[in-house]
C-alpha positions as CSV (number, residue, x, y, z in Angstrom):
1,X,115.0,39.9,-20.9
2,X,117.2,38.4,-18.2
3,X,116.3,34.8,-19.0
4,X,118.8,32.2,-19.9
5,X,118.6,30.6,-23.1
6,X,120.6,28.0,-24.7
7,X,121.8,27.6,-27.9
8,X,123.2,25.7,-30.3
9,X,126.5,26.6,-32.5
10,X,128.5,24.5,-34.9
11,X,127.2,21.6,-32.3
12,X,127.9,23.3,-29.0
13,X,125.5,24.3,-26.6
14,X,126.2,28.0,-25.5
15,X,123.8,29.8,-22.5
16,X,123.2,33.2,-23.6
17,X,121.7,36.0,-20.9
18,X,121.2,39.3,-21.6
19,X,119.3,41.7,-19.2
20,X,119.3,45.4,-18.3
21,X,121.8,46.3,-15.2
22,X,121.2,50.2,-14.4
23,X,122.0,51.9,-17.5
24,X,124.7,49.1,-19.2
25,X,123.2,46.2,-21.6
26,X,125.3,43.1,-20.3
27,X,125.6,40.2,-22.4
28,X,126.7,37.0,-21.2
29,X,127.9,33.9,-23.4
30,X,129.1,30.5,-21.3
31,X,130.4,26.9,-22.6
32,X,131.5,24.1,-20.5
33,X,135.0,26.0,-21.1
34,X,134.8,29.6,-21.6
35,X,132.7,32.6,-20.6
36,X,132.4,35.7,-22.4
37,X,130.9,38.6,-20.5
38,X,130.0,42.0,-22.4
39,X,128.7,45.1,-21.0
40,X,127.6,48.6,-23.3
41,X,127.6,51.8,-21.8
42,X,128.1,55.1,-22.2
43,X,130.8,57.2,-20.6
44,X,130.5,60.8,-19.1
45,X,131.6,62.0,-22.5
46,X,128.8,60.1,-24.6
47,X,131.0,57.4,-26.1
48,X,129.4,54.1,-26.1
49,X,131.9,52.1,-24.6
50,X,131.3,48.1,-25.1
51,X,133.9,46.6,-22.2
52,X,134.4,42.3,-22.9
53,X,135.7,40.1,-20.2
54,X,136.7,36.4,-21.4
55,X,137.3,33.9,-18.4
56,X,138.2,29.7,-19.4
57,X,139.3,27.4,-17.4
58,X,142.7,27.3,-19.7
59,X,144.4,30.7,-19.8
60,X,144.2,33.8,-17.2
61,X,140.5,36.3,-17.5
62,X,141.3,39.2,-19.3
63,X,139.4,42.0,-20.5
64,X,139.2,44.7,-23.8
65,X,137.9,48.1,-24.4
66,X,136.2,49.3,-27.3
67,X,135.0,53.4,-27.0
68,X,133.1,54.5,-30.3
69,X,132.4,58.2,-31.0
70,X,129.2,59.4,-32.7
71,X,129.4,60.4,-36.4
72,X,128.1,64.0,-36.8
């Protein structure tokens, strides 16, 4: 719904957003130390692809690729 909500796991407060951007879902998760961004999508093929980008303030951002296929 686009609205920030925070929550609370194994006594840390996380802020969760999730909201619509064009046709991706993108999910974000931040701490005081870390952010997790994911986004799920489809590619021109059909494959859902769910892309995750992890930024901190202690190591460099990087960022994964999953690409599923459909099960006939």
């Amino acid at each position: 719904d686009g609205k920030n909500v925070e929550m609370n796991v194994d006594g840390s407060r996380i802020k969760v957003e999730t909201k619509w951007e064009k046709s991706s879902l993108r999910q974000e998760f931040a701490s005081s130390r870390r952010k997790i961004i994911r986004s799920w999508g489809f590619d021109p093929a059909g494959h859902l692809v769910l892309t995750m980008r992890v930024e901190s303030m202690m190591m460099a951002p990087g960022e994964s690729r999953a690409v599923f296929d459909r099960q006939p």
